[in-house]
C-alpha positions, 0 to 999 in steps of 0.5 A, a space after each residue: 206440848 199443849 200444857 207448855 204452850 199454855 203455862 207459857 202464855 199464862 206467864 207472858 199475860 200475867 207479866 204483860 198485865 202486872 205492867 198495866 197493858 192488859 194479858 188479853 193482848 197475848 192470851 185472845 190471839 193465842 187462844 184463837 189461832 194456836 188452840 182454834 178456841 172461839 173468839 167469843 169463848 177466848 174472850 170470855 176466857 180472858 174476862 174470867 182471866 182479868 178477874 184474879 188479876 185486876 184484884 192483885 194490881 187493886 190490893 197492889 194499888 191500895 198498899 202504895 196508897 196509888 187509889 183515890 177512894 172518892 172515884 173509886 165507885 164512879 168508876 166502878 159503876 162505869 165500868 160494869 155497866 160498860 162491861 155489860 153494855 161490851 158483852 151485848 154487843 159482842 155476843 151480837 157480833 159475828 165470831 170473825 168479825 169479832 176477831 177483825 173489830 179485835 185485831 183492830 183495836 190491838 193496831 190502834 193501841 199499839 200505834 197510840 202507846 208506841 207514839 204517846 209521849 212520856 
């Protein structure tokens, strides 16, 4: 039973990451609340989850030629060194108040995609 419910939530993160919202919206809180991991473990699940997926939508991206190759390695540079800065911190926080700063920052992106304007 274990298997099925995660084959299903690798599939729901894999479809919700190919349209560009990101897996960790499902795979974090299944993980925590269905499977009892940790959050810092589930999080850093989900880092190593991103990795295979944000180089299909990077190849993708190259093959529409959607990549603009003069910001590429600012951005990059930005965002390991925001990788890194986010990974000090969340080690440094609490796992509850982890999962809460988590659980918050969900709502927010939620309220702020369902009222963004196309």
């Amino acid at each position: 039973m274990k298997f099925i419910l995660l084959a299903i939530t690798g599939t729901a993160a894999g479809i919700i990451s190919g349209m560009g919202i990101g897996g960790g919206i499902i795979l974090i809180p299944v993980l925590v609340l269905a499977f009892g991991i940790g959050q810092h473990t589930a999080q850093n699940i989900n880092l190593i989850y991103f990795v295979p997926t944000a180089v299909v939508a990077l190849v993708t991206h190259i093959k529409n030629r959607k990549i603009e190759k003069k910001a590429v390695l600012k951005i990059v540079f930005a965002g390991v060194v925001g990788a890194i800065i986010g990974a000090v911190i969340a080690i440094a926080i609490e796992p509850a108040v982890l999962g809460k700063l988590f659980g918050g920052f969900l709502l927010l992106m939620g309220i702020i995609e369902f009222f963004k304007k196309k």
